[in-house]
C-alpha positions in Angstrom: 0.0 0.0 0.0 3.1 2.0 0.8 4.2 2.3 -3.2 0.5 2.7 -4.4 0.0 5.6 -1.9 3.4 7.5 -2.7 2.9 9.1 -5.8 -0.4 11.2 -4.5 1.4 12.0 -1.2 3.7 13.7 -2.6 1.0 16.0 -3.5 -1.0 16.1 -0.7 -3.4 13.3 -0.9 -3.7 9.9 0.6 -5.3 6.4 -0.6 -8.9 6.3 0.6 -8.0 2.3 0.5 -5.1 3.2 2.7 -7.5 5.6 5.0 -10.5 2.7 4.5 -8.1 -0.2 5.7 -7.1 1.7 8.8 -10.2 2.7 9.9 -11.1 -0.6 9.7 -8.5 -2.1 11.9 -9.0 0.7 14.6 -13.1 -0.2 14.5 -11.6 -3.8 14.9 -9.5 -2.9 17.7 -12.3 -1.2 19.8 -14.6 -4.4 19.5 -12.1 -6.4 20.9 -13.1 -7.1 24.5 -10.1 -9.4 26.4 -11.5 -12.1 28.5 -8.4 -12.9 30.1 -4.7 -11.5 31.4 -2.8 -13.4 27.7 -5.2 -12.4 25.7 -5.2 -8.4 27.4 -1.2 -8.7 26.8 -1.8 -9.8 23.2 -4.1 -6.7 22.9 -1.8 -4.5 24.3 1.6 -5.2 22.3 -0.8 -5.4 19.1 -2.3 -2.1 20.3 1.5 -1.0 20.5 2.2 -2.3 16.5 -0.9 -0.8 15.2 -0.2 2.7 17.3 3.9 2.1 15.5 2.2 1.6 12.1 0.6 4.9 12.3 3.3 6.8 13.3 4.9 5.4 10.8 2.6 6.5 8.1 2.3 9.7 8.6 6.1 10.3 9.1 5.8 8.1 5.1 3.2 10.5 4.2 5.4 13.9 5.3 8.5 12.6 4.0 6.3 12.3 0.4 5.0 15.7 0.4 8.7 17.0 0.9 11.0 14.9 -0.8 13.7 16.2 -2.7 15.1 12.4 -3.8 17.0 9.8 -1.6 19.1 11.0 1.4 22.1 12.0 0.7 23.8 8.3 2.8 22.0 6.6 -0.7 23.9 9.0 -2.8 27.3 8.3 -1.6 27.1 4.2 -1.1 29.2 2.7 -3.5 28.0 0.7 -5.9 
């Protein structure tokens, strides 16, 4: 989803498929009702990876709408 949603970032826009799938799992997430103490620590480290994956996005989604090629380490590694 990454690759698919680069190209419109970079101008400002983002994948309603990206934006539909992520709503998706949050409404997921807030069904889920932990019946017991391993399946409350699964929920939270999940929780955690979902919260990470956001983050993650929108720093993705920044970086499109400001990039100016690859950073400058990619330019000097040798070949």
């Amino acid at each position: 989803m990454a690759a698919a949603e680069w190209p419109g970032a970079a101008a400002g826009r983002t994948a309603p498929a990206a934006e539909h799938a992520r709503n998706r799992l949050h409404t997921t997430y807030a069904r889920i009702t932990p019946r017991n103490d391993t399946q409350r620590a699964f929920l939270t480290g999940s929780l955690a990876s979902l919260r990470e994956l956001n983050r993650a996005r929108t720093e993705r989604l920044l970086k499109a709408r400001s990039n100016i090629g690859p950073p400058p380490s990619l330019w000097m590694a040798p070949f």
